[in-house]
Backbone as numpy.savetxt, mean C-alpha at the origin, in Angstrom:
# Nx Ny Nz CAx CAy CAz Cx Cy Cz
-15.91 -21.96 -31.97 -15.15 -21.10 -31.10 -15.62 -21.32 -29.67
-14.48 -21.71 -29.06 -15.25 -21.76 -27.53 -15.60 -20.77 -26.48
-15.98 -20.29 -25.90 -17.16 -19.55 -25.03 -15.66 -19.37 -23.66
-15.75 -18.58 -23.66 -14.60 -17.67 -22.31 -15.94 -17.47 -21.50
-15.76 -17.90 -19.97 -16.33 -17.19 -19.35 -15.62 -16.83 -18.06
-15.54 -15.65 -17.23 -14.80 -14.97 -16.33 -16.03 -14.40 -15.60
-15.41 -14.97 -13.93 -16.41 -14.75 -12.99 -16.26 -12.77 -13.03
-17.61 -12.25 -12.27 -16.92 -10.87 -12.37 -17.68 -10.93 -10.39
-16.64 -10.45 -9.77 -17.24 -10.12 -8.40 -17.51 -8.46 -7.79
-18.17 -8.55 -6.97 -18.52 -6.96 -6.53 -18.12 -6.74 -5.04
-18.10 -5.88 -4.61 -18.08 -5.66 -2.83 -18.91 -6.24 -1.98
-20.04 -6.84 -2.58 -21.21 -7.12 -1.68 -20.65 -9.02 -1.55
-20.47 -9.05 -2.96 -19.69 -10.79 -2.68 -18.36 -10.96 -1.71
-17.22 -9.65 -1.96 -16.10 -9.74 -1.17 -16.72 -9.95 0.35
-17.70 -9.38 0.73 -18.16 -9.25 2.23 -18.84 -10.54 2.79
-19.15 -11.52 2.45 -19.52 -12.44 2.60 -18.35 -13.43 2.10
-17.15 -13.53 1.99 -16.44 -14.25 1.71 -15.65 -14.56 3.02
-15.04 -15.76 3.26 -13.96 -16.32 4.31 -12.82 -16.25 4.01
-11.53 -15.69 4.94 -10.02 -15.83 4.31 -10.22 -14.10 4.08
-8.81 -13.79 3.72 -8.23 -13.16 3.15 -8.16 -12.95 2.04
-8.62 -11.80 1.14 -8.70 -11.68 -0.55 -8.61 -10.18 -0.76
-8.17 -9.77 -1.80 -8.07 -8.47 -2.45 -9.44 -8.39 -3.69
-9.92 -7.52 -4.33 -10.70 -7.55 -5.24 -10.64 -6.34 -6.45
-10.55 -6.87 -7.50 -9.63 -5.93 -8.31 -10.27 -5.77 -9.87
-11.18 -5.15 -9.71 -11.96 -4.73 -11.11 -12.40 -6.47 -11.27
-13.77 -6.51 -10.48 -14.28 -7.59 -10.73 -13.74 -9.43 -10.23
-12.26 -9.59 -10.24 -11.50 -10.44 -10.21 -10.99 -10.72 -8.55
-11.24 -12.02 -8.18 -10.59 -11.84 -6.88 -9.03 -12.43 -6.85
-8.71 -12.24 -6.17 -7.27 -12.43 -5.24 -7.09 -13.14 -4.00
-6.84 -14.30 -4.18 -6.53 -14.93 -2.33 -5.12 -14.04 -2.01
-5.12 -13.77 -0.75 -4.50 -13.24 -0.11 -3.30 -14.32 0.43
-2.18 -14.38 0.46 -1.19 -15.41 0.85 -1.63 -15.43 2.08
-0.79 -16.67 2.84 -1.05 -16.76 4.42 -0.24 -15.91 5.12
-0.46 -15.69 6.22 0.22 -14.80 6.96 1.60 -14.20 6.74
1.89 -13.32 6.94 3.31 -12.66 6.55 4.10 -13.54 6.65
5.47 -13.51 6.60 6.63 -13.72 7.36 6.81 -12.31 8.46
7.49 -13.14 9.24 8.51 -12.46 10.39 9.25 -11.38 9.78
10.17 -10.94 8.54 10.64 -10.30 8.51 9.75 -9.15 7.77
8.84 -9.55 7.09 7.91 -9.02 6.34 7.09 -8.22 7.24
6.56 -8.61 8.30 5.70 -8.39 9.90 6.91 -7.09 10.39
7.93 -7.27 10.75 9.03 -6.53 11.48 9.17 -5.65 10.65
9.33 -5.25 9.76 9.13 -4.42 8.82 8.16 -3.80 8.40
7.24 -4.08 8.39 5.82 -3.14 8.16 5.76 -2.40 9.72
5.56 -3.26 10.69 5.76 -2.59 11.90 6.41 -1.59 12.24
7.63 -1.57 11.47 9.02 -0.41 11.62 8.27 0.35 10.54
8.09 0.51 10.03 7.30 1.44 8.68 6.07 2.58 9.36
5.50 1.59 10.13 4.21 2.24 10.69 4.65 2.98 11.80
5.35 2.34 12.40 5.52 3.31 13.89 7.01 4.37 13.27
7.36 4.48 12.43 8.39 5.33 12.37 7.05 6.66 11.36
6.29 6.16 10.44 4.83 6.69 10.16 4.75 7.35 11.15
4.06 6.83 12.19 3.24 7.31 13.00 3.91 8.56 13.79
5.52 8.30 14.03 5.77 9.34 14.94 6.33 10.60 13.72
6.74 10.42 12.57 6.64 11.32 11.66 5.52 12.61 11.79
3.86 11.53 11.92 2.69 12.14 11.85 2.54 13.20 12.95
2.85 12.60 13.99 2.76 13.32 14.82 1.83 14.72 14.98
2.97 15.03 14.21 2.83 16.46 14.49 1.67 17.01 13.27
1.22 16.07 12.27 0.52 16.26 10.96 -1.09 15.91 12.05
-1.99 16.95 11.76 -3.01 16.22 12.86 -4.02 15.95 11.80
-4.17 16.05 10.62 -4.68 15.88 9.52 -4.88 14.53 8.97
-3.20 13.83 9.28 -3.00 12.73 8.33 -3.02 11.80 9.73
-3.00 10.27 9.33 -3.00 9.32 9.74 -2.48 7.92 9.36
-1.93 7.26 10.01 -1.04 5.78 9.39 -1.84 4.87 10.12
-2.22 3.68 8.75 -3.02 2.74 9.14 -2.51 1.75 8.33
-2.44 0.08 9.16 -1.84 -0.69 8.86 -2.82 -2.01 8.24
-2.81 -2.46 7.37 -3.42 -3.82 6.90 -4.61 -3.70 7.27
-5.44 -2.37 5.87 -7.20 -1.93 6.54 -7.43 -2.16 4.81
-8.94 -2.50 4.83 -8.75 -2.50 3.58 -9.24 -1.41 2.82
-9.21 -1.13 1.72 -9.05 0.03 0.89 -10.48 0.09 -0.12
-11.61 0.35 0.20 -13.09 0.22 -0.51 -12.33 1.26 -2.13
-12.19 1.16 -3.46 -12.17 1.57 -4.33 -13.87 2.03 -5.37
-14.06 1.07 -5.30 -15.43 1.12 -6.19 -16.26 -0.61 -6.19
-17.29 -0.35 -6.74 -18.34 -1.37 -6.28 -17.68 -2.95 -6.40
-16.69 -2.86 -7.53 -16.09 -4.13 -7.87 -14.39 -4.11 -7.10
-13.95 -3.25 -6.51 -12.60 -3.20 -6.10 -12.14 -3.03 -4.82
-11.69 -3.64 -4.29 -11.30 -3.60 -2.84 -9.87 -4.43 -2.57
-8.44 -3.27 -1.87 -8.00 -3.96 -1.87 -6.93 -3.74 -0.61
-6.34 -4.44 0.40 -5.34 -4.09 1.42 -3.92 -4.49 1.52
-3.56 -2.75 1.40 -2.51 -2.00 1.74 -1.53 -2.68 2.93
-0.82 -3.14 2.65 0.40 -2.91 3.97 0.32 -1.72 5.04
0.48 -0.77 4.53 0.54 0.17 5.49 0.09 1.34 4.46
-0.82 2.27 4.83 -0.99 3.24 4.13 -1.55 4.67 5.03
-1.44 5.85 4.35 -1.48 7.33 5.18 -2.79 8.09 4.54
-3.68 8.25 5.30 -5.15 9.12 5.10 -5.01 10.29 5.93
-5.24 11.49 4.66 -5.22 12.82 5.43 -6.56 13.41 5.48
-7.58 12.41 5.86 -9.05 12.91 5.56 -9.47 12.13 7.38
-10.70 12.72 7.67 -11.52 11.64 8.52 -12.23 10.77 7.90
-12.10 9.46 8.26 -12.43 8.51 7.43 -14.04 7.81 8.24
-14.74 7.55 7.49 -15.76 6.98 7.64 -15.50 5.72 8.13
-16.17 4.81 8.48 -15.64 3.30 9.09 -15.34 2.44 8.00
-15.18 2.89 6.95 -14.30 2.32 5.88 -13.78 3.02 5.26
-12.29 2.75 4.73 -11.67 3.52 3.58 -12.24 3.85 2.60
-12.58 4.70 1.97 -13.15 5.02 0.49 -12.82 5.84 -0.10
-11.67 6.72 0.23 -10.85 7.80 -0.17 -9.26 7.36 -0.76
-8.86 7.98 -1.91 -7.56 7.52 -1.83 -6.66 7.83 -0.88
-5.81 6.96 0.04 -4.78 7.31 0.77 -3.56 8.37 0.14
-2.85 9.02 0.76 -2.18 9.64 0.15 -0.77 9.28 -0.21
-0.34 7.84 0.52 0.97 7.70 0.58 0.54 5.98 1.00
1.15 5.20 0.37 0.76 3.47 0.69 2.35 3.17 0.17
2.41 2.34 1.65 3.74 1.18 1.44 3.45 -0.03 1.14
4.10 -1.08 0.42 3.13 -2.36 0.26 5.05 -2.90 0.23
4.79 -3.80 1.13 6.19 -4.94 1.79 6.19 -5.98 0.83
7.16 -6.25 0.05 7.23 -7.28 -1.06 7.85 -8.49 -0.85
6.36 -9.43 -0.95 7.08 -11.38 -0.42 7.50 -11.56 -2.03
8.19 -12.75 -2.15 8.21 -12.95 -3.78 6.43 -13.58 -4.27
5.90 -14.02 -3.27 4.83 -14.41 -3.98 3.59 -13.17 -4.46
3.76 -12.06 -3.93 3.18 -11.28 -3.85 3.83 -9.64 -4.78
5.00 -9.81 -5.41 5.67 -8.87 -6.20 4.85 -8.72 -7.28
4.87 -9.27 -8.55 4.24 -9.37 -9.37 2.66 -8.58 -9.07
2.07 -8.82 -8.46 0.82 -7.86 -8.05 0.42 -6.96 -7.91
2.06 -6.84 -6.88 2.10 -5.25 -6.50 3.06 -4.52 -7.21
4.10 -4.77 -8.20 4.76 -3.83 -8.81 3.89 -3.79 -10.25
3.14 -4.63 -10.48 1.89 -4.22 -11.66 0.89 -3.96 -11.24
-0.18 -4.95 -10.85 -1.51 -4.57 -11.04 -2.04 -3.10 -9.82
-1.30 -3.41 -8.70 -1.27 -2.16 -7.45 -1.24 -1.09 -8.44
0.51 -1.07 -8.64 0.88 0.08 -9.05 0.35 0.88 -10.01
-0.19 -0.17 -11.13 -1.53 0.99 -12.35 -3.13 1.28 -11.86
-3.51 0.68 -10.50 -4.02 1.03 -9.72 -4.14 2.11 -9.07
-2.89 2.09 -7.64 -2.91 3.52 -7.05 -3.08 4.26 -8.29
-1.64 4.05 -9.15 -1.73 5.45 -10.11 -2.90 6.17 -10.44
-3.91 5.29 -11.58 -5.27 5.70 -11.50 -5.87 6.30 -10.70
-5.78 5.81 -9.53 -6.89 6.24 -8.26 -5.90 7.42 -7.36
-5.13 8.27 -7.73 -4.26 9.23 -7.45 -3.80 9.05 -6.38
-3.09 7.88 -5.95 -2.19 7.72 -4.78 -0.85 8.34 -4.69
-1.30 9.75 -4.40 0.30 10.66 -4.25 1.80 9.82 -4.33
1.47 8.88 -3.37 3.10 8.34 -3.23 3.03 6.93 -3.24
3.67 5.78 -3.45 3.78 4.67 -3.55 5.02 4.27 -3.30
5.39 3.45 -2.27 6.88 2.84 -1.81 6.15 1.25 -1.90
7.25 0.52 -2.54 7.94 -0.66 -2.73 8.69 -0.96 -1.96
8.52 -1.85 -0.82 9.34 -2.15 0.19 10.00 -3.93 0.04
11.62 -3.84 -0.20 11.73 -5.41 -0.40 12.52 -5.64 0.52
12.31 -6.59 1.34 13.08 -6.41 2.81 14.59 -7.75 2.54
14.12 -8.61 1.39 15.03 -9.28 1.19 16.38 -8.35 0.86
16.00 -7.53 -0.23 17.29 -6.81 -0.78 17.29 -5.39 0.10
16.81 -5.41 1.25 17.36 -4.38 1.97 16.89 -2.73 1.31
16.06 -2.99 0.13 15.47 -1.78 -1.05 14.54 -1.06 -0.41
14.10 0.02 -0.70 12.60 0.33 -0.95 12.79 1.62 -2.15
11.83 1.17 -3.29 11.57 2.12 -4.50 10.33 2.95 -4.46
10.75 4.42 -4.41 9.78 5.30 -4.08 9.26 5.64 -5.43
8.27 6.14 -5.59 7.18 6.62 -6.66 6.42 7.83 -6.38
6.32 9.01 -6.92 5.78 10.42 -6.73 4.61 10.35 -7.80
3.49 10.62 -7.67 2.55 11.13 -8.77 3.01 12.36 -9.37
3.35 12.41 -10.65 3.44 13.64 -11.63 2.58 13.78 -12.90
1.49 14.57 -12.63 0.77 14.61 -14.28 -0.01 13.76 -14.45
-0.62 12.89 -13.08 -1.55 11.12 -13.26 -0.82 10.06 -13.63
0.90 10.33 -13.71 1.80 9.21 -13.58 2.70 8.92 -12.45
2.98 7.85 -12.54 3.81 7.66 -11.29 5.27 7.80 -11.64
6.26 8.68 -11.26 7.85 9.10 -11.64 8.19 8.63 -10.44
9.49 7.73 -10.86 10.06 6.99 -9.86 11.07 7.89 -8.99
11.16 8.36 -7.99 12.03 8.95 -7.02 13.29 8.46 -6.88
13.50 7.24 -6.80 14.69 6.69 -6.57 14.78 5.41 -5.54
15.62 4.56 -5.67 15.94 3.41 -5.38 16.55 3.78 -3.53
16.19 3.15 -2.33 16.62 4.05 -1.20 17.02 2.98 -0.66
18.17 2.70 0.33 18.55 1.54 1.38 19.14 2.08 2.92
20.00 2.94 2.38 20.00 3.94 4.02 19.67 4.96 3.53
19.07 5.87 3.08 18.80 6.74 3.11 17.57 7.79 3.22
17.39 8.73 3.42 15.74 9.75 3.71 15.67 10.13 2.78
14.66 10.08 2.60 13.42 10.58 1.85 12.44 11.51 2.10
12.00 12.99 1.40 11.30 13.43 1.92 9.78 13.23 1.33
8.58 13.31 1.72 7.55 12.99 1.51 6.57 14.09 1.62
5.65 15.17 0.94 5.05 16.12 0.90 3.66 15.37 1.20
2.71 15.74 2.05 1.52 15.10 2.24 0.56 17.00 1.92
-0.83 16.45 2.42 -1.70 18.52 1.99 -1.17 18.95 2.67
-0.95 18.87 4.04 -0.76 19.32 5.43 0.62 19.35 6.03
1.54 18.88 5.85 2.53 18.43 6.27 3.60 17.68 5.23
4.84 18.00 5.50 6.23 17.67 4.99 6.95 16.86 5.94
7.51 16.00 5.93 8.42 14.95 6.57 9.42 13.99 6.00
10.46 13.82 6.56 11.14 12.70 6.38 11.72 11.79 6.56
11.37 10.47 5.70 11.54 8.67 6.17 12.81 8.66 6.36
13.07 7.48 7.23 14.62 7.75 7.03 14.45 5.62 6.76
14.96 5.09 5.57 15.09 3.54 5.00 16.04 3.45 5.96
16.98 3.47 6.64 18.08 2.84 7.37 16.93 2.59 8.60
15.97 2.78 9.46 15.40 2.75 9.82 14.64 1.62 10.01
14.10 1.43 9.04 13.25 -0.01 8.65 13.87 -1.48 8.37
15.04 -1.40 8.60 16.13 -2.56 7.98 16.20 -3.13 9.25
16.72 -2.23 10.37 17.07 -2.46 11.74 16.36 -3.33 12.28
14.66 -3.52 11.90 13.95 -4.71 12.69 14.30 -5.96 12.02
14.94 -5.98 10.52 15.93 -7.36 10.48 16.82 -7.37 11.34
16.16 -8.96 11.75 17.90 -9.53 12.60 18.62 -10.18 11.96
């Protein structure tokens, strides 16, 4: 019988590494190369339509492509994600609300391994953003599961954070496609 062996990595190895990588119960992840343009224009529209939402939330906060400290073996960055805590000079709290912009090379990752992720680690809200199909699929935590909200392309959404209530508006985020 032949002998499996599987590297297992920790946070202290992710930190000494070059490039771009995610780290995910032991296992790393190269990180694709740089966005695309429409992928970029879109997270951008995400964050600053975030941000002026927040506004008025003085609690919460929108932070873009930071990475996300989970536990000794897990580390991983968010597209864009919302912390209603003061954060130490690293993330180590679950965010309360994370968008993650979907390349095709990068779907698979994030509509599995992310998504039973946040869930676990109680990420209130989870949006699926696909800028090709003009989509974004929202996700609510109910009960330590994630219940899908609904499929959105022009339309608002409202979003409950501890502190504050607001709402996205998807017609919004399309507009930085040209």
């Amino acid at each position: 019988m032949p002998l499996t062996y599987h590297e297992h990595y920790t946070v202290e190895d992710y930190q000494q590494w070059q490039g771009d990588w995610e780290l995910v119960q032991g296992v790393a992840y190269a990180m694709t190369p740089s966005p695309a343009v429409s992928h970029q224009r879109v997270g951008a529209s995400i964050t600053r339509q975030l941000g002026e939402r927040l506004d008025a939330c003085e609690q919460c906060e929108v932070l873009y492509e930071i990475d996300w400290y989970i536990s000794a073996d897990t580390v991983v960055r968010p597209d864009v994600l919302v912390i209603c805590y003061e954060p130490e000079e690293k993330i180590t709290k679950a965010p309360e609300l994370i968008f993650e912009v979907i390349s095709p090379s990068t779907a698979r990752r994030d509509e599995q391994l992310k998504f039973e992720l946040y869930q676990r680690e109680g990420v209130r809200h989870y949006v699926l953003v696909y800028p090709e199909q003009k989509t974004a699929r929202v996700y609510t935590l109910d009960g330590g599961a994630y219940r899908k909200v609904g499929d959105f392309i022009n339309e608002s959404t409202s979003f409950t954070l501890p502190d504050c209530q607001f709402d996205f508006d998807f017609a919004g985020i399309w507009k930085a496609l040209r």
